[in-house]
C-alpha positions in Angstrom: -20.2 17.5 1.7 -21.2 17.9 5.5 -22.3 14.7 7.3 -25.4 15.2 9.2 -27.4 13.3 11.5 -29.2 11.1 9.3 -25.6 9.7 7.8 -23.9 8.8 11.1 -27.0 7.2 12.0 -26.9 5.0 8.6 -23.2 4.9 9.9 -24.0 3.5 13.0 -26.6 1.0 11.7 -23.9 -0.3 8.5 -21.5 -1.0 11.6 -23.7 -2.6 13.7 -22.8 0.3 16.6 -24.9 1.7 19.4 -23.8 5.4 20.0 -24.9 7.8 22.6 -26.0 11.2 21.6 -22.5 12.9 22.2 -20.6 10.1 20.6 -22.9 10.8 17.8 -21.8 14.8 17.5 -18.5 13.7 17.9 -19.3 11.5 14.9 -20.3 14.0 13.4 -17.7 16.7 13.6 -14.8 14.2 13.4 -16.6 12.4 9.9 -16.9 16.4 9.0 -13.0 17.0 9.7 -12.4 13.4 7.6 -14.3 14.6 4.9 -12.8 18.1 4.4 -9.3 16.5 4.7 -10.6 14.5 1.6 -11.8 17.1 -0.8 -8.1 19.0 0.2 -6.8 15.8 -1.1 -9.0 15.4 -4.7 -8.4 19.3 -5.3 -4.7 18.9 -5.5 -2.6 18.8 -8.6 -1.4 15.5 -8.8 0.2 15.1 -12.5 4.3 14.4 -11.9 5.8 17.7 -12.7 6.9 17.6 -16.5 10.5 17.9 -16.8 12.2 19.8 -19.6 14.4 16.9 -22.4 17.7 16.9 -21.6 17.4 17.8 -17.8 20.2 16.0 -16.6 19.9 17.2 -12.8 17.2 14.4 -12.5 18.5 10.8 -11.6 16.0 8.5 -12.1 15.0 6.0 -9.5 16.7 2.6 -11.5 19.7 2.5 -13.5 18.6 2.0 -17.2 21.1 -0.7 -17.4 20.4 -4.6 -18.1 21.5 -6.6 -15.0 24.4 -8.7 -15.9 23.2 -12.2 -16.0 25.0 -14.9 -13.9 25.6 -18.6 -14.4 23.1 -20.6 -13.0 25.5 -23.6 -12.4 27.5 -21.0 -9.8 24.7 -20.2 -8.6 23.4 -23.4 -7.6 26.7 -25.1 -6.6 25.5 -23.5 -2.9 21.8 -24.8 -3.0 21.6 -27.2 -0.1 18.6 -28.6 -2.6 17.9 -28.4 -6.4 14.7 -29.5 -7.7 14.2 -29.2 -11.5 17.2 -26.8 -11.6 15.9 -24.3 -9.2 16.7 -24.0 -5.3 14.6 -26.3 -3.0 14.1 -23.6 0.1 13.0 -26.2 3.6 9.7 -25.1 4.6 10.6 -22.9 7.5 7.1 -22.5 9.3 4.5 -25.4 10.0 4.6 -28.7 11.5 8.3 -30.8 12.0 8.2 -33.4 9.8 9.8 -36.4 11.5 
């Protein structure tokens, strides 16, 4: 697709501009530049590379592990507030309240 001078003045009407008539080239060729960067980007293979079972040179991003779970009354002996047996955070931004 190649903008042309009926688009970028649709353009310029949607955005409520005023452009000059080299402002509008420059539009043009720059919308034309934007576009073809575009159809580079749609044309390009973008399935994850399959990898082969067993391929043990690939570490995944996580650890497949459960997280060990802690005990909430250690974890809450250091709240400065609990409120129904979760942390009470003090509101940090706003008004002081006196």
């Amino acid at each position: 697709m190649k903008p042309d001078r009926e688009l970028i003045l649709k353009l310029e009407g949607l955005g409520m501009l005023r452009l000059s008539e080299p402002e509008r080239a420059e539009a043009e060729e720059k919308l034309g530049e934007i576009i073809s960067y575009c159809e580079q980007l749609c044309a390009l293979d973008a399935e994850a590379p399959s990898v082969p079972e067993g391929d043990v040179s690939v570490c995944p991003l996580r650890r497949d592990m459960p997280a060990v779970k802690k005990e909430p009354d250690k974890l809450l002996k250091n709240a400065a507030e609990i409120i129904n047996g979760c942390f009470s955070v003090p509101e940090a931004l706003g008004e002081a309240k006196e």
